[in-house]
PAZAPA-4460 file (N, C-alpha, C; in steps of 0.05 Angstrom, whole numbers, plus 32768, in hexadecimal, padded with zeros to 4 digits):
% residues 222
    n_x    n_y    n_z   ca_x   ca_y   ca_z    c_x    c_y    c_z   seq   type   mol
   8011   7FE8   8000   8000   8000   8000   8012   8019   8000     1      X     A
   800A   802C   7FF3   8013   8046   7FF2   8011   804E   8008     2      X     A
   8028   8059   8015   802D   806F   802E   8030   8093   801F     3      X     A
   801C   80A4   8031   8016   80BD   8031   802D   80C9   8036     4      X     A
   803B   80D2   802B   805A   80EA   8026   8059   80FF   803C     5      X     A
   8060   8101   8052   805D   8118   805E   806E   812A   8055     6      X     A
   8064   814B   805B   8073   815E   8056   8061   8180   8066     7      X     A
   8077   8187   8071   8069   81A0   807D   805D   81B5   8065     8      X     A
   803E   81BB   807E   8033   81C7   8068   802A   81E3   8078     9      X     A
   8024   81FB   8074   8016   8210   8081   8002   8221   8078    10      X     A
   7FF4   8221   8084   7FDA   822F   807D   7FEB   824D   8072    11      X     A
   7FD2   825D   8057   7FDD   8278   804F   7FBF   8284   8054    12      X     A
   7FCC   829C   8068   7FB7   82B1   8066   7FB5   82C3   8051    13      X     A
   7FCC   82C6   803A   7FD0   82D8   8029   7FCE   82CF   8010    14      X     A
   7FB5   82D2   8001   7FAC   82C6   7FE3   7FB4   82DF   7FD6    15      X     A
   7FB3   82D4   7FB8   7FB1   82EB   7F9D   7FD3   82E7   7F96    16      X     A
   7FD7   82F7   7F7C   7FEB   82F5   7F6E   8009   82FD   7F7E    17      X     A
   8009   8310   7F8B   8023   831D   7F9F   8029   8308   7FB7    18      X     A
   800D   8302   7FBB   800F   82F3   7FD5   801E   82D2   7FD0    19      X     A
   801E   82C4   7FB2   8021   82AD   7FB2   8042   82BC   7FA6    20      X     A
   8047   82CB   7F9C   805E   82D1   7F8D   8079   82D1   7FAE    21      X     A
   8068   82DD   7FBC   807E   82DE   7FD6   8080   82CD   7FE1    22      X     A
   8066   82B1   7FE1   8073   829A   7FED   808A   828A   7FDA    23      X     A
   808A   828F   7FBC   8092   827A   7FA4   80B3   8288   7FB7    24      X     A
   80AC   82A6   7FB2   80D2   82AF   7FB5   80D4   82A1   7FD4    25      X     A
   80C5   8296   7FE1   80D8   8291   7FFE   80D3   826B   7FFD    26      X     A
   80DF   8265   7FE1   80D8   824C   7FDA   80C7   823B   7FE8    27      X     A
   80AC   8243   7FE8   8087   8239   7FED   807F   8232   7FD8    28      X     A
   8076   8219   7FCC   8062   8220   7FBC   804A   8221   7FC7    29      X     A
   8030   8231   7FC1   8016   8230   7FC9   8006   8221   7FB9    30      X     A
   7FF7   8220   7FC9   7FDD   820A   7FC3   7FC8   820A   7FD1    31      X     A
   7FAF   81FC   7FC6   7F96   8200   7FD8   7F8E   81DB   7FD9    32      X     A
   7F82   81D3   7FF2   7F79   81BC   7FFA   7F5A   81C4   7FFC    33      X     A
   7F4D   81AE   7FED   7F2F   81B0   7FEE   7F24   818F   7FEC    34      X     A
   7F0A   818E   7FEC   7EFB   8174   7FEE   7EEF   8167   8001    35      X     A
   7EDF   8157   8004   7ED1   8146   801B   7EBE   8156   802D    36      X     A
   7EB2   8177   801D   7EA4   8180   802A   7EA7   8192   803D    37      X     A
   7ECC   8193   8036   7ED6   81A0   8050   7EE2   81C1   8048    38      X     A
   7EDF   81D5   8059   7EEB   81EB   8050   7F08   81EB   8038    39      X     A
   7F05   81F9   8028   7F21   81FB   8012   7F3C   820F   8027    40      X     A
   7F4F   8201   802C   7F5E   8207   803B   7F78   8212   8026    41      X     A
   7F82   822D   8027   7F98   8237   8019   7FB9   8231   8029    42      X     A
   7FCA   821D   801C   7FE2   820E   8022   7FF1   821D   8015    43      X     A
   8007   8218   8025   8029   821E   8019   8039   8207   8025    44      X     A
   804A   81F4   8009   805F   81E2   8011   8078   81E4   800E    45      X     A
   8091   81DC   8017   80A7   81E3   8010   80AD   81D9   7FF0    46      X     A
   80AE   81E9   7FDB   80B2   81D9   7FBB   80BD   81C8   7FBB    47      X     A
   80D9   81D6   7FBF   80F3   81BF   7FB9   80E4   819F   7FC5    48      X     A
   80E1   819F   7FE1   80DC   8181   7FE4   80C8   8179   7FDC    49      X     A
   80AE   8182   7FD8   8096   8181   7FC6   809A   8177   7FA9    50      X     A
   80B7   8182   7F98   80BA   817C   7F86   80BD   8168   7F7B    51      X     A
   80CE   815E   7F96   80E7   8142   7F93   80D3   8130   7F9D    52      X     A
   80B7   812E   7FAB   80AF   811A   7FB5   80A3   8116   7FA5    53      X     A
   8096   8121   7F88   8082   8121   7F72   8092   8119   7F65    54      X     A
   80AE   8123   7F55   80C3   8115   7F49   80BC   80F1   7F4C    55      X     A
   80BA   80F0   7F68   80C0   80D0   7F6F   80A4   80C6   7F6B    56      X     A
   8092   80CF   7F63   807C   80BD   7F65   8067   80C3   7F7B    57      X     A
   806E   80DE   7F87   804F   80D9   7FA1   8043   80E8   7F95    58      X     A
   8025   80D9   7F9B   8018   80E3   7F8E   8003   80F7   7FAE    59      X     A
   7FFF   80D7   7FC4   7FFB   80DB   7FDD   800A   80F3   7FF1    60      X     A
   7FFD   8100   7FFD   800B   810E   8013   8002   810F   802B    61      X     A
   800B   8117   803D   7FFF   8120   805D   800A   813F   8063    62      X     A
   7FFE   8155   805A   8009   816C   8065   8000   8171   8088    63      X     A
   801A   816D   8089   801A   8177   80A8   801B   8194   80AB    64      X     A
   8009   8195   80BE   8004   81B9   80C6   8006   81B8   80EA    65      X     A
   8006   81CD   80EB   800D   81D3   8110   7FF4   81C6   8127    66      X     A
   7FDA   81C5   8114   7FC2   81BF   8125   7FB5   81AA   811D    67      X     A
   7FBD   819E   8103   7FB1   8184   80FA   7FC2   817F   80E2    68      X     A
   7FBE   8164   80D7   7FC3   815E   80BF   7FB5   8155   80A7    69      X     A
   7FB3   8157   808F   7F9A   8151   8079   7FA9   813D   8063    70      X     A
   7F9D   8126   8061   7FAF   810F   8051   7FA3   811D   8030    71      X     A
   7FAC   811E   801F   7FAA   812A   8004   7FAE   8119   7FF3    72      X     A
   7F9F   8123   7FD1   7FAB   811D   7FB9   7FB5   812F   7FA3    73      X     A
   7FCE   8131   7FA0   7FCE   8140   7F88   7FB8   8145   7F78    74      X     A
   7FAF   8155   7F77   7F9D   8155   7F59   7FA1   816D   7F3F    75      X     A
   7FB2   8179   7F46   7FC3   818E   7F35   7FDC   819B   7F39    76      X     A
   7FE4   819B   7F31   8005   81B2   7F2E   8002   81BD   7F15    77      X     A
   8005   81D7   7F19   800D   81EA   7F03   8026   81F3   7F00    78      X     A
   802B   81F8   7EE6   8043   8200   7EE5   8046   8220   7EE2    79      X     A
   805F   8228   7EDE   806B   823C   7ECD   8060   8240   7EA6    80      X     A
   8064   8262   7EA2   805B   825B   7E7F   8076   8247   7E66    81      X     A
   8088   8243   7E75   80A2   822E   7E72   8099   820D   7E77    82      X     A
   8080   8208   7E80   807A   81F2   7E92   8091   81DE   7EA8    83      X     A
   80A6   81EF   7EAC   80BE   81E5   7EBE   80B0   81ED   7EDB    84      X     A
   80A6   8200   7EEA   80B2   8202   7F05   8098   8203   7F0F    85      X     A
   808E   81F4   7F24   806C   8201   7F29   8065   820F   7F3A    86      X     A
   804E   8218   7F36   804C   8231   7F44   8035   8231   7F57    87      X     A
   8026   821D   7F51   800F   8216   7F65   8007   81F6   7F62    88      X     A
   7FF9   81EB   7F7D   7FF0   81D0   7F7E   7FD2   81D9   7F8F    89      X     A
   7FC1   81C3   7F7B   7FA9   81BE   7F89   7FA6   819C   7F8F    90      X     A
   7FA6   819A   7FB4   7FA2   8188   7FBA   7F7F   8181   7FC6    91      X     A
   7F83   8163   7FC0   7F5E   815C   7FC9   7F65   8146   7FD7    92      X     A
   7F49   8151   7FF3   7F4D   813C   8006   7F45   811F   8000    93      X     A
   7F4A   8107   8005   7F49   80EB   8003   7F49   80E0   8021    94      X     A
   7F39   80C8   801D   7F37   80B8   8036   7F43   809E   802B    95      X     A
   7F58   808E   803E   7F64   8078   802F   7F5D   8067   802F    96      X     A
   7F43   8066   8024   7F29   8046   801C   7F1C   804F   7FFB    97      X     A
   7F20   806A   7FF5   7F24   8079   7FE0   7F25   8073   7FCB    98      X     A
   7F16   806D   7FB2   7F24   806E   7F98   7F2A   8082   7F8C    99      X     A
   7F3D   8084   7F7B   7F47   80A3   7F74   7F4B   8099   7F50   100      X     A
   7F44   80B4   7F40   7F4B   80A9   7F23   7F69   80C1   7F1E   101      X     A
   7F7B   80B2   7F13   7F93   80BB   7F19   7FA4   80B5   7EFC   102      X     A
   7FB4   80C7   7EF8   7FC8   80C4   7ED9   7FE3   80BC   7EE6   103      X     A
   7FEA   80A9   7EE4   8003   8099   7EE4   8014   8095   7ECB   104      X     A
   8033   809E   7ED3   8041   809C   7EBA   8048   807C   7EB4   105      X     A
   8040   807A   7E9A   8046   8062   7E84   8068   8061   7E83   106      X     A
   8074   8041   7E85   808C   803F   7E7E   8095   8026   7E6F   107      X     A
   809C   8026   7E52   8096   8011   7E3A   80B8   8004   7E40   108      X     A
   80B8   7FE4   7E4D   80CA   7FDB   7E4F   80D2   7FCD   7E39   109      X     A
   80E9   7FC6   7E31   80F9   7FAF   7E1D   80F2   7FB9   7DFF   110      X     A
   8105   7FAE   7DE9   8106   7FB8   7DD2   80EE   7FAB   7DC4   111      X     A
   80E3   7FB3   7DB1   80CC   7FA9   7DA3   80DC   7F99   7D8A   112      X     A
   80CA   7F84   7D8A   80DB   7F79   7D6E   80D9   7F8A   7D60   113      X     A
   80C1   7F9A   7D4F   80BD   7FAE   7D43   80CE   7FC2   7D3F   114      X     A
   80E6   7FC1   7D4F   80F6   7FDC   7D5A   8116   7FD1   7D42   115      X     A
   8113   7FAF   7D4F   812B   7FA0   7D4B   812D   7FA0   7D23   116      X     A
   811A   7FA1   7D1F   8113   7F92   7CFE   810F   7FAE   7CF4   117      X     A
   811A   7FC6   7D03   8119   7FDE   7CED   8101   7FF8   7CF7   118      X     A
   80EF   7FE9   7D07   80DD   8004   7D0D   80EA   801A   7D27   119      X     A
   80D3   802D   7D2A   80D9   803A   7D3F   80C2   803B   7D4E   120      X     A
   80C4   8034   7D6E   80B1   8034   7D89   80AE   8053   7D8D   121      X     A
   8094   805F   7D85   8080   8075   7D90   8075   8072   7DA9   122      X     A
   8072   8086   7DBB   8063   8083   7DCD   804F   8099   7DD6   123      X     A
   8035   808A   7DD1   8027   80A6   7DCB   8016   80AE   7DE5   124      X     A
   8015   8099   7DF0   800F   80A8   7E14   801F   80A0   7E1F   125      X     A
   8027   80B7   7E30   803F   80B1   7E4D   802C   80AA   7E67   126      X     A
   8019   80B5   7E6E   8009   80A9   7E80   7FF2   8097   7E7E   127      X     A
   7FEA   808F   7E98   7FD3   8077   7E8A   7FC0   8087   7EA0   128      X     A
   7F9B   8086   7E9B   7F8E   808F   7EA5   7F8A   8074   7EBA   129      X     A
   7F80   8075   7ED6   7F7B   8060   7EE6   7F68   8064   7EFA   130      X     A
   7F5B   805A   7F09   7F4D   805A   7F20   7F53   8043   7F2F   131      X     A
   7F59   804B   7F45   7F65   803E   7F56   7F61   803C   7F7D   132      X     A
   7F65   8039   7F8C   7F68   803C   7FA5   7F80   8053   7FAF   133      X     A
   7F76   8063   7FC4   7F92   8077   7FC0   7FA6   8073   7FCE   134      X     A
   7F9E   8058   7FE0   7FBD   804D   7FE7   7FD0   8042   7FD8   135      X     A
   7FC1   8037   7FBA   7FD4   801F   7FA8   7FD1   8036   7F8C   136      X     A
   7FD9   8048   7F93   7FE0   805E   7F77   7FFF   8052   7F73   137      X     A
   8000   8049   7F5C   8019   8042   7F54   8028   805A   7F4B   138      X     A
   804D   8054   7F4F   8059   806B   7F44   8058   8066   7F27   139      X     A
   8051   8057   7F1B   8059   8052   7EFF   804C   8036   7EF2   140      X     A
   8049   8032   7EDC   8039   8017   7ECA   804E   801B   7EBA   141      X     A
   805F   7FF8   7EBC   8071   7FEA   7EB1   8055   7FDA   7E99   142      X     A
   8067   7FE4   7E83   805E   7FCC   7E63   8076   7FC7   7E56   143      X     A
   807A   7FAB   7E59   8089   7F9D   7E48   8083   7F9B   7E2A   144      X     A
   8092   7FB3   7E13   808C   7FA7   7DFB   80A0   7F9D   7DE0   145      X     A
   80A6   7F8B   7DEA   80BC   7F77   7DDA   80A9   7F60   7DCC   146      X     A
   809A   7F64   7DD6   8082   7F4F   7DB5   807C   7F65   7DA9   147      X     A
   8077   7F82   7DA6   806B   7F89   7D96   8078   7F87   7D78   148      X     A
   8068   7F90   7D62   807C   7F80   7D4B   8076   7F96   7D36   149      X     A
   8080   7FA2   7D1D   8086   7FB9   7D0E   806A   7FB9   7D02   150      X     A
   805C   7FCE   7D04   8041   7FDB   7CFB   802B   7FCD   7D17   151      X     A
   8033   7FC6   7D2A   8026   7FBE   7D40   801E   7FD6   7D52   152      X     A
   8008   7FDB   7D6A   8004   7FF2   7D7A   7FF6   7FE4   7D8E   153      X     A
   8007   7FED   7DA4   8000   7FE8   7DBC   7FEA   7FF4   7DC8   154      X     A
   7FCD   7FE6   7DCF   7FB9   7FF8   7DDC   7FBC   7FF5   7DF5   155      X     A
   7FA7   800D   7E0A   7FA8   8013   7E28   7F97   7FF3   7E2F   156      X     A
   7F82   7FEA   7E1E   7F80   7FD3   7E2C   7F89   7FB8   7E2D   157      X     A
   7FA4   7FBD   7E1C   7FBC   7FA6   7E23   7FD2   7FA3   7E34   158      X     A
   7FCE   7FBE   7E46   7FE3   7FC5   7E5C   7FD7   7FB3   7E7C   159      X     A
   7FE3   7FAB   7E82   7FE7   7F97   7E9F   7FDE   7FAC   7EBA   160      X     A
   7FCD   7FB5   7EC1   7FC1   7FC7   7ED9   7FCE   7FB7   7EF3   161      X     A
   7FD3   7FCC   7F07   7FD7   7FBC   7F20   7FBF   7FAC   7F23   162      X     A
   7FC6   7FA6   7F44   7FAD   7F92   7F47   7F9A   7FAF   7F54   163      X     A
   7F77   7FAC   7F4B   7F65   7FC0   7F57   7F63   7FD4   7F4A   164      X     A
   7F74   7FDC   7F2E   7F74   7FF4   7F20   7F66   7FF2   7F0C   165      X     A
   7F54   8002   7F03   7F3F   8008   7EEB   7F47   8018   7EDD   166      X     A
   7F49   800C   7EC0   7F52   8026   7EB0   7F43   8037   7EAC   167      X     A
   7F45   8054   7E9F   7F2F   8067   7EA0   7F36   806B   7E82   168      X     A
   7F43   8060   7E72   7F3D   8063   7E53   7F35   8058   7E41   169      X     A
   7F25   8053   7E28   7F20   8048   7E18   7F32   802E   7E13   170      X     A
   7F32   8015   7E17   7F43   7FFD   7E14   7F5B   8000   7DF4   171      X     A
   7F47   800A   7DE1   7F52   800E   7DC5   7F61   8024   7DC1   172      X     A
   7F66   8038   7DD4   7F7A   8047   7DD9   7F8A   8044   7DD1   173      X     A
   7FA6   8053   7DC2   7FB6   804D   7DB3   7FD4   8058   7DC5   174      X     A
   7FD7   8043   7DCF   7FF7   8057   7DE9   800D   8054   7DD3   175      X     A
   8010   8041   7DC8   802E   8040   7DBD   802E   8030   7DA1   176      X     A
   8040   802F   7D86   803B   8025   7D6F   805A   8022   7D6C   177      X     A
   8061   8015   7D58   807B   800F   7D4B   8076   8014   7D33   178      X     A
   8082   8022   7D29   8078   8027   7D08   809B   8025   7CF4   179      X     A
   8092   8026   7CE5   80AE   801F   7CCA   80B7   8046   7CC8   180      X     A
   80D5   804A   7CC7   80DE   805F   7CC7   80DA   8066   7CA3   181      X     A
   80CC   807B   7CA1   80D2   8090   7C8B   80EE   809A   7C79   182      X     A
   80EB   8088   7C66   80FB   8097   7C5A   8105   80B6   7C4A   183      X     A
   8114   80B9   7C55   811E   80D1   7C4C   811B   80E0   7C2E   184      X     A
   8109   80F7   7C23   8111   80FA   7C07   812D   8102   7C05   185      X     A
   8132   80F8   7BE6   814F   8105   7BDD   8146   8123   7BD5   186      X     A
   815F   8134   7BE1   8159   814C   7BCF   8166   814B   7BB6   187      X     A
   815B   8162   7BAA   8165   816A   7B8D   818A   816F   7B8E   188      X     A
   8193   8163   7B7E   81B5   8165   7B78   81B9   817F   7B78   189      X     A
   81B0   8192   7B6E   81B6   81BC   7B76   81AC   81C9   7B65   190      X     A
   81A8   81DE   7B7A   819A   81EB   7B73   81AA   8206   7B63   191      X     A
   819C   8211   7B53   81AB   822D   7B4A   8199   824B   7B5E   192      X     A
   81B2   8254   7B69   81AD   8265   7B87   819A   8277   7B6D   193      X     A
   8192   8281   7B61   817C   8290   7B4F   8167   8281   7B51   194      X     A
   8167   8263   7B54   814B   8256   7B5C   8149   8249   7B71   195      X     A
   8154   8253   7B81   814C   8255   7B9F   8139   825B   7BAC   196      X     A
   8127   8254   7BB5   810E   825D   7BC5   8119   826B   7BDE   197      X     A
   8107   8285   7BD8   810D   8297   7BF0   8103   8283   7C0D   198      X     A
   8114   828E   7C1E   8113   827D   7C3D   80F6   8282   7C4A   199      X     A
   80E5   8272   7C54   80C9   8277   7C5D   80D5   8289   7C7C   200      X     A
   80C8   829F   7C81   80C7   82A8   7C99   80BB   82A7   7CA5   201      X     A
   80C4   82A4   7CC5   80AC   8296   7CCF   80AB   82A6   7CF2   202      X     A
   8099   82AF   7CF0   8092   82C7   7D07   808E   82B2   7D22   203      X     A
   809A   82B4   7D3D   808E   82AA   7D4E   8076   82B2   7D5E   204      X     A
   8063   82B0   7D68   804F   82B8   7D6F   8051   82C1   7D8B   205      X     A
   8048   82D9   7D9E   8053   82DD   7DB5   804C   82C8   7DC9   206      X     A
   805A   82BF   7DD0   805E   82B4   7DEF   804C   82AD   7E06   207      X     A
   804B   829B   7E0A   802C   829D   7E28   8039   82A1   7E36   208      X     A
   8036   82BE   7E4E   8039   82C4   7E56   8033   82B5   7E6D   209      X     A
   8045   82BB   7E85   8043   82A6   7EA2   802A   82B0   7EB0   210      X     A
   8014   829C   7EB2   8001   82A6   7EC4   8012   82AD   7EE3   211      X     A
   800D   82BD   7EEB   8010   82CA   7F0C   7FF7   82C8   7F20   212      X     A
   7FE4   82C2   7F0F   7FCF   82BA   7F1A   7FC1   82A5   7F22   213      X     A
   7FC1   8296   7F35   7FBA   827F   7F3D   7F9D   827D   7F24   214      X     A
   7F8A   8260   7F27   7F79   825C   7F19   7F62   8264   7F22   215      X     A
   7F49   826C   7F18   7F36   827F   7F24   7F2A   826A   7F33   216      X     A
   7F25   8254   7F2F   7F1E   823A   7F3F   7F29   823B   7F5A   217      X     A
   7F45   823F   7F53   7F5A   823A   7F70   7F4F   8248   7F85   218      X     A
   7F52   8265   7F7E   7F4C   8285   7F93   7F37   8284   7F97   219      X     A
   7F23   827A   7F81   7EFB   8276   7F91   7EFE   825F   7FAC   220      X     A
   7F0D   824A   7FA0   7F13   8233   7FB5   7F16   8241   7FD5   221      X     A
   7F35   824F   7FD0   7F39   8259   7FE3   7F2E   826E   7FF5   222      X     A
***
């Protein structure tokens, strides 16, 4: 069974854009805890170790606070407009008799024959959708695909579920394929620089800018 990750957590009296920006600079990330009926409680955790315990697979937590503790589930992280650094988590409360539907990352073991005889292994979902118990959230779904074979595709309902897990996707789902590599056209032997095609220019479009703003969901929450 999955054990709940502890990590100190503290209530924030100070919502809105300035207020989460000063906890991010005093390395906090914020967050709001909601669910089970119970008031939406506005959190701040230390990132760095928040980061590294998600890195590893928790999905479970126990934020400890000074007057009680609330066992949690991830149910969001946002990022940065870079999608590298995040800037907020919304956690939801769970009871550990719980089923929870949860995205777990996919990991495609051993070479495909398909791979060996000339193709190349695609993988077109990294996670698998599941429902589960929220003690037995796995860090990860191991698929062995060394039978698959060149123009072959692996569906979500040929993947091996722990024991108790329900997939939450269509069985014919298409996670992974081996297909035959493309050949390359030849170009033309040369060209005469007078029949050269002028170079296509190509404008980038501006930038998404970094929301600073938590999600309007979040701040009503809170």
């Amino acid at each position: 069974m999955s054990k709940a990750s502890a990590i100190k957590a503290q209530p924030r009296k100070d919502v809105g854009t300035q207020a989460t920006r000063r906890y991010r600079l005093k390395g906090f990330l914020p967050g709001i805890v909601y669910g089970h009926k119970q008031e939406t409680l506005a959190v701040a955790v230390p990132a760095m170790e928040f980061i590294h315990m998600l890195k590893h697979g928790s999905h479970l937590f126990e934020l400890q606070m000074d007057d009680h503790s609330e066992t949690v589930l991830v149910k969001e992280v946002q990022y940065d407009y870079l999608g590298t650094d995040p800037i907020h988590v919304d956690f939801g409360r769970v009871d550990l008799n719980e089923r929870v539907p949860v995205a777990v990352p996919l990991v495609l073991r051993g070479i495909a024959a398909g791979v060996t005889a000339g193709g190349v292994l695609q993988q077109i979902l990294m996670q698998l959708q599941i429902e589960c118990l929220v003690t037995d959230i796995p860090e990860q779904i191991r698929m062995n695909v060394s039978k698959l074979e060149l123009n072959q595709s692996l569906h979500a309902g040929d993947i091996t579920l722990p024991e108790g897990a329900k997939l939450l996707l269509e069985p014919g789902t298409v996670v992974a394929v081996v297909s035959t590599i493309a050949e390359e056209e030849v170009a033309p032997a040369a060209v005469g620089a007078e029949d050269a095609a002028e170079p296509e220019v190509i404008t980038k479009g501006k930038e998404k800018e970094e929301g600073e703003e938590e999600g309007a969901e979040a701040e009503k929450k809170a």
